[in-house]
C-alpha positions, -999 to +999 in steps of 0.1 A: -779-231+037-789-254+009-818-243-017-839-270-032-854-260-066-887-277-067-900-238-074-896-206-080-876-188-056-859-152-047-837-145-025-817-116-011-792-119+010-775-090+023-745-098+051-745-069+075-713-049+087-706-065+121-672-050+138-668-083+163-638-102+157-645-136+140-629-166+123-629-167+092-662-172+074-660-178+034-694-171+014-698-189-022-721-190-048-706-224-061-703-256-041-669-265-027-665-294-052-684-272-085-654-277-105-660-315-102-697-311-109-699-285-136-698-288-170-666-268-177-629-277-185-601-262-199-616-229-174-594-216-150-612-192-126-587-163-105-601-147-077-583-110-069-572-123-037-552-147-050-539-125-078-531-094-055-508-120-027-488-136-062-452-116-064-456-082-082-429-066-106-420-031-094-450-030-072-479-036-098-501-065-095-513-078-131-540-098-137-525-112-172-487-117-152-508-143-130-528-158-153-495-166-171-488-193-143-522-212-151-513-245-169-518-247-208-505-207-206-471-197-218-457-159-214-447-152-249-413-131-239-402-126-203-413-100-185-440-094-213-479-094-207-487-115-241-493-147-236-499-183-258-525-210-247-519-240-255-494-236-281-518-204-301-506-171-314-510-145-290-536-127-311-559-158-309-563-149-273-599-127-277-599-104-242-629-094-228-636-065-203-670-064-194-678-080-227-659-053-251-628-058-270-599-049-257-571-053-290-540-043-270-540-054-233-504-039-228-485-007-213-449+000-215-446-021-249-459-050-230-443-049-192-481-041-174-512-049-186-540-027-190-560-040-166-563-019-127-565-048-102-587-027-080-614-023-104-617-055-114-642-085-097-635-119-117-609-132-142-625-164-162-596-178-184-613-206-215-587-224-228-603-250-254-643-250-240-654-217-249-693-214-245-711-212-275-721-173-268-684-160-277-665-169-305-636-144-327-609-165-316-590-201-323-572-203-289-587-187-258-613-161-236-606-145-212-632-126-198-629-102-168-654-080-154-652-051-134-667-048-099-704-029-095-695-003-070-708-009-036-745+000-029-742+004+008-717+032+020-687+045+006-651+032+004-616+035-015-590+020-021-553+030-030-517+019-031-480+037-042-456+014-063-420+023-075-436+032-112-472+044-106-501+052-076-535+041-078-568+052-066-604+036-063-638+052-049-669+031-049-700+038-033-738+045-033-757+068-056-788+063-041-788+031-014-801-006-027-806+011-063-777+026-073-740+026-075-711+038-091-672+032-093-644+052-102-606+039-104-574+052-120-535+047-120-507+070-134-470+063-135-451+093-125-414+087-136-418+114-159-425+140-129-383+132-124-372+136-157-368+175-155-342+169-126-321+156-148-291+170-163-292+162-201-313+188-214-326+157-237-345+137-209-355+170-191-376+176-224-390+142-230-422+127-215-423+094-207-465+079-186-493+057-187-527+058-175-559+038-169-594+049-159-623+028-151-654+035-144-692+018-141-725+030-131-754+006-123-790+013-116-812-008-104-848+005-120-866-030-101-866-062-097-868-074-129-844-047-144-813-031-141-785-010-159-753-008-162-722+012-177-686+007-177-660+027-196-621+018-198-597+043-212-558+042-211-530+052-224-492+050-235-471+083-243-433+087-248-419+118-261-387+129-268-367+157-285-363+133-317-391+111-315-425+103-301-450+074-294-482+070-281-513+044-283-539+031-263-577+018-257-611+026-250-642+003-245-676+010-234-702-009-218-742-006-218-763-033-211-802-043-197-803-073-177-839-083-179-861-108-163-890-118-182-901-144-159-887-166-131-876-191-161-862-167-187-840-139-186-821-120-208-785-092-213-791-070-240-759-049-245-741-022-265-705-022-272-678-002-287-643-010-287-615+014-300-580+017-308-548+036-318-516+044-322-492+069-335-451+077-341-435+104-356-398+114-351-388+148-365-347+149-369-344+177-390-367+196-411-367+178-443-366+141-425-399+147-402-426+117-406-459+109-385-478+079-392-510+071-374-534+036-370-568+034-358-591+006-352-629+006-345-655-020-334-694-009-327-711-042-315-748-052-301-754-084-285-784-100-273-787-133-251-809-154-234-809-181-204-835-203-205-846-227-174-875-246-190-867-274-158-840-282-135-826-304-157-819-281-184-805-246-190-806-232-224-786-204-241-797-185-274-786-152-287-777-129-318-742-106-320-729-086-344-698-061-345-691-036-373-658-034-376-634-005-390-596-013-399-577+018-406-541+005-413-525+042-414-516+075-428-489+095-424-464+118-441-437+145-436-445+166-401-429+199-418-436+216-447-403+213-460-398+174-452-391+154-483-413+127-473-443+127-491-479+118-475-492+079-478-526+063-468-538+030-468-566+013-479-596+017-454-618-016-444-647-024-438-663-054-424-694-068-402-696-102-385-725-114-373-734-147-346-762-167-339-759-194-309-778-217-291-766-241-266-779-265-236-766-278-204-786-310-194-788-330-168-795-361-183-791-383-146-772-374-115-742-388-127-743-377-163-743-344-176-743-334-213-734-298-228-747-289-267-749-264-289-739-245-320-726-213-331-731-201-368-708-170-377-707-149-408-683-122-421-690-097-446-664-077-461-679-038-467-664-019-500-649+013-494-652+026-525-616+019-535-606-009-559-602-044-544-568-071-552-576-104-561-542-123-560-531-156-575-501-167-564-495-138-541-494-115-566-522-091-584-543-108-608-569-083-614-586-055-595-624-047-591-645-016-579-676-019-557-698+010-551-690+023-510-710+003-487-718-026-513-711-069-491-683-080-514-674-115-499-691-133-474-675-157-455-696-186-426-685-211-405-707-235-383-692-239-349-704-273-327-696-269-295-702-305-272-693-316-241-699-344-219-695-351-179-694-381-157-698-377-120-677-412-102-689-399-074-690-364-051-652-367-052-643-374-089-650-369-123-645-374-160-651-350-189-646-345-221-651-317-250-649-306-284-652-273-301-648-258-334-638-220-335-635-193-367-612-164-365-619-135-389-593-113-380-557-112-381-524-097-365-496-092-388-465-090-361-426-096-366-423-103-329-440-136-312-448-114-283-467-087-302-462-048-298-486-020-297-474-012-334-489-046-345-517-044-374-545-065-377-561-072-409-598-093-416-600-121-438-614-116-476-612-129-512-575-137-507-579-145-467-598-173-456-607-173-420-587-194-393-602-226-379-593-250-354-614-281-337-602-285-304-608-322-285-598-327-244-604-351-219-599-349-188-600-363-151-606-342-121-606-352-086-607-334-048-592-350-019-597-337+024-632-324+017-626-301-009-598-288+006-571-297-025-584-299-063-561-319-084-571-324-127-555-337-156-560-325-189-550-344-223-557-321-256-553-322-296-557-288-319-565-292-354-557-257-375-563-251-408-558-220-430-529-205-404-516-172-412-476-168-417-455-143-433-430-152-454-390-144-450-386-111-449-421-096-452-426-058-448-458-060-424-454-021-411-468+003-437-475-019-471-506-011-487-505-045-504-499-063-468-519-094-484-490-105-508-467-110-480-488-134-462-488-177-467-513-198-447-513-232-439-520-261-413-510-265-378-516-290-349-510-286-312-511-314-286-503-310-247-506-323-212-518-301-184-515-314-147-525-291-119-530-295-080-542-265-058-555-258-022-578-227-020-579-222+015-564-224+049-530-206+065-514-221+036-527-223+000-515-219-041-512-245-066-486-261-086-489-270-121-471-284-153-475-286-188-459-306-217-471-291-250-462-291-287-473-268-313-460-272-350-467-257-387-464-266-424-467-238-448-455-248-485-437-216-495-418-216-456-390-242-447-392-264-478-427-272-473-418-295-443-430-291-407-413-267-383-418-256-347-443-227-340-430-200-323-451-213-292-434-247-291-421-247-256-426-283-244-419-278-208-438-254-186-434-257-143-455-230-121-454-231-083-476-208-063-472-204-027-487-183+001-484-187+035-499-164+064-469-162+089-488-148+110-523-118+116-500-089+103-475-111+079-484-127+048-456-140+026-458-150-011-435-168-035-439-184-073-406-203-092-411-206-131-399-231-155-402-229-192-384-243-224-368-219-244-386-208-271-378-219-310-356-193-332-346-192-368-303-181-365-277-180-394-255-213-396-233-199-426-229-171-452-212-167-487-198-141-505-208-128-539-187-096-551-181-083-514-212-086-506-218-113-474-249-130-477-262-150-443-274-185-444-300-198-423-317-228-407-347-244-410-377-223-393-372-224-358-347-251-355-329-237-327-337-229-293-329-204-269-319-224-235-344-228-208-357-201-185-368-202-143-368-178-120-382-170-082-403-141-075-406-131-035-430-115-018-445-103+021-473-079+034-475-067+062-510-056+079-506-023+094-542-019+100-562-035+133-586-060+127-618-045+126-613-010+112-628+005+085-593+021+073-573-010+063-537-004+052-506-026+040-470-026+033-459-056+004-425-059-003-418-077-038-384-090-052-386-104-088-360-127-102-350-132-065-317-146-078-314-132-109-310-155-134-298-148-171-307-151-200-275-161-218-272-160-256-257-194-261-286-214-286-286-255-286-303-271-315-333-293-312-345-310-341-367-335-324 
């Protein structure tokens, strides 16, 4: 059915459930060859069918495990849901679910991510063209939403894995209006742990969790609700010691329709999240230490359709933002640690945007617009540091609640398309993004233990301008995509630590920081067939990320710890057969850069180690095959629908030896 927009037009279209065997029939909102038309690049787009068939580790799909196998995106650590896009820090990746923050997108230190396959509708990954309504981050969006809850008639949806069970019910509230979904996962390896003999693991508790849920109400045609909630969680207890952290988000928002032309979100937001340790080995050496982080947020945005030929965006944002670093002292009354707190803050960043997608022919299409940010640090009452050289320089005191430092960027945003023809096109970008906050981290992969920090009088906010060109073309009636992608980052005022920094409770965390310039350049080629018995895609990427900070390496240029020049992703499924479906992706990556000790010396019995540059050696290269099959157990045509998937990760287990090569290149 094609739709000519000469006027205003609605449409319902509402497919009903028919139990007649058919071929298959594929319904899309987007035209076959949209990703040759549309304005976008950099975007990858991951349907949950094609992330639920990729190879799962120990039974549990992950949404962030497959979108480390796009092109541009490097897994920071194997095995590890943080991930680098073109050659960023993982904390310059901002992650979205349904439009809150979500700060750590990890379980078991990083093996799962947060994220419930089952409850979630659409994965949108922007790599360098991020639309002018989000901005937070140098690197990357991702932003996934989570499905409605069907309006028609009940269903669920379930599996068991080796590490944790799942459940999903969806279903009416009240028919064509209302809606509602419900969807959790527990691991249950701690339901084993009193079977075993050491007395030790009997006592020590060791889960995660994840709830979703979302209600949406449909009050007419020209408005509707929604709510979504997230909450998870990570504990592990023992006799000695204990851990726990996790997240919670929540959703509310009005989508509005003022008139056929203009319509409008309008949305509140909170975001939240914590951690704590203690360990308790006797009396007198008992600590706890605990770190929260909250975000309250409103957004408002617009889409305006003033003609066919143009589509404009507008909007205001703002987040309130509360960094609470951590507190902590002896557990007992008797332990001989005394009691710490660090500095609250306080911060508020606002956004104003307004962009346009025209249509300036049928060949040419041109995207504009701007995004003007501003952060304003909040007093707490306490004395603020002003540093020269990294060190103290004088302290002032601001009444609680008084806008100490303001800090605003202007962020263009403009692309530009050119359709060849139906088949092929040409495109090319550039965008400027701020970053206000911060994640001090020892580890390139990032932990749950991490701290993030906003920028201020000694701080200055991250920036990076981001150009891309690229060529896209389809081939066999849509059937394969193929693109290439050429890119050049530009950062200034890049956060490092210096050798040896304390990052984990320092109340004077700003002296151990040193900022300075980066640049990242890469290659991204990619060819994929969507459909048909047979489908997947097959990618590779040559990228290069370095930094120069004076006070780290001499001053000279080193390797970021994202400087992995080689990247190879094959993804294959095949449908054997009506009941068989079988699965396979083989990884290649560079090793990533390391800092090791070439030498020592001795002064008075004591051995001092000597070290290389900044990342001047490498670890050697990584690859490995992941396996997979399903098998249908269910008749075509049921209403109960049931599988059985088999998954072998690392099929032939390669190691990772310890043997480093330098490459100084």
């Amino acid at each position: 059915m094609r739709i000519a927009l000469k006027e205003d037009i609605r449409l319902n279209v509402s497919p009903e459930l028919n139990t007649s065997l058919l071929d298959e029939v594929i319904i899309t909102a987007e035209a076959r060859n949209s990703n040759i038309t549309k304005m976008e690049m950099g975007t990858e787009r991951l349907s949950m069918k094609e992330i639920k068939t990729i190879p799962a580790l120990m039974g549990e799909v992950d949404v962030i495990k497959a979108v480390q196998l796009l092109p541009g995106v490097q897994s920071t650590s194997e095995g590890l849901s943080g991930f680098s896009v073109r050659g960023g820090s993982h904390d310059q990746n901002l992650i979205l679910l349904d439009e809150a923050t979500v700060y750590s997108a990890s379980h078991l230190m990083g093996f799962f991510s947060v994220f419930n396959n089952d409850a979630i509708k659409d994965v949108v990954l922007y790599k360098g063209d991020v639309p002018a309504t989000f901005g937070g981050r140098l690197s990357s969006l991702m932003d996934i939403r989570s499905k409605d809850g069907n309006n028609q008639y009940f269903t669920g949806t379930g599996g068991i894995g080796l590490i944790a069970s799942r459940m999903t019910l969806e279903g009416p509230i009240a028919k064509d209006k209302a809606s509602f979904i419900v969807s959790g996962r527990r691991t249950y390896a701690d339901l084993f742990l009193p079977l075993a003999n050491d007395k030790n693991v009997k006592e020590s508790t060791m889960y995660f969790y994840d709830t979703n849920m979302k209600v949406n109400y449909k009050i007419n045609d020209n408005n509707r609700i929604f709510i979504a909630g997230y909450l998870g969680r990570d504990k592990f207890e023992t006799q000695f010691a204990g851990m726990n952290f996790g997240n919670k988000t929540i959703t509310a928002r009005w989508n509005h329709i003022f008139s056929p032309r203009l319509f409008s979100n309008f949305t509140l937001l909170g975001s939240f999240y914590d951690y704590y340790l203690s360990y308790d080995v006797t009396q007198q050496l008992s600590q706890e230490w605990k770190s929260e982080m909250y975000d309250y947020g409103l957004k408002a945005d617009f889409s305006w359709h003033p003609n066919p030929a143009n589509h404009i965006k507008f909007g205001y944002n703002a987040i309130y933002h509360t960094f609470k670093p951590g507190k902590g002292g002896g557990i007992d009354e008797e332990s001989i640690i005394g009691t710490i707190k660090l500095p609250e803050e306080y911060a508020l960043e606002h956004a104003l945007y307004i962009s346009n997608d025209m249509s300036i022919t049928d060949k040419l299409k041109v995207k504009y617009g701007v995004r003007f940010s501003l952060f304003q640090n909040i007093a707490n009452g306490q004395e603020i540091d002003y540093l020269h050289e990294y060190k103290v320089d004088y302290s002032k005191n601001y009444d609680k609640g008084t806008f100490y430092h303001n800090q605003h960027q202007f962020e263009p945003r403009l692309g530009v398309a050119y359709l060849l023809d139906e088949k092929q096109s040409i495109k090319a970008s550039y965008s400027r993004t701020a970053q206000y906050i911060q994640l001090a981290s020892n580890s390139a992969a990032g932990s749950p233990l991490d701290v993030w920090f906003q920028s201020s009088q000694n701080v200055k906010p991250q920036l990076c301008d981001q150009f891309s060109v690229g060529y896209f073309r389809n081939f066999e009636d849509n059937t394969y995509e193929a693109s290439a992608e050429i890119y050049y980052k530009d950062m200034k005022n890049v956060v490092d630590f210096k050798d040896h920094a304390q990052l984990i409770v320092n109340e004077h965390l700003e002296q151990e920081l040193r900022f300075g310039k980066g640049y990242a350049y890469g290659l991204e080629l990619m060819v994929r067939k969507n459909t048909g018995r047979i489908n997947g895609w097959v990618s590779y990427t040559y990228s290069r990320s370095k930094r120069r900070v004076d006070e780290i390496n001499d001053g000279n240029w080193f390797r970021s710890s994202y400087d992995k020049p080689h990247n190879i992703s094959i993804v294959g499924n095949y449908e054997l057969s009506k009941k068989w479906t079988i699965s396979a992706n083989w990884v290649y990556a560079s090793g990533t850069p390391v800092t090791y000790p070439t030498g020592r010396y001795q002064i008075e019995n004591n051995y001092i180690p000597i070290y290389s540059g900044r990342n001047e050696f490498r670890f050697p290269a990584y690859h490995r095959l992941d396996l997979s099959a399903t098998l249908q157990l269910s008749k075509p045509g049921k209403r109960l629908k049931h599988d059985l998937n088999f998954s072998l990760y690392n099929a032939y287990g390669r190691k990772i030896h310890g043997l480093l090569y330098s490459d100084r290149k």
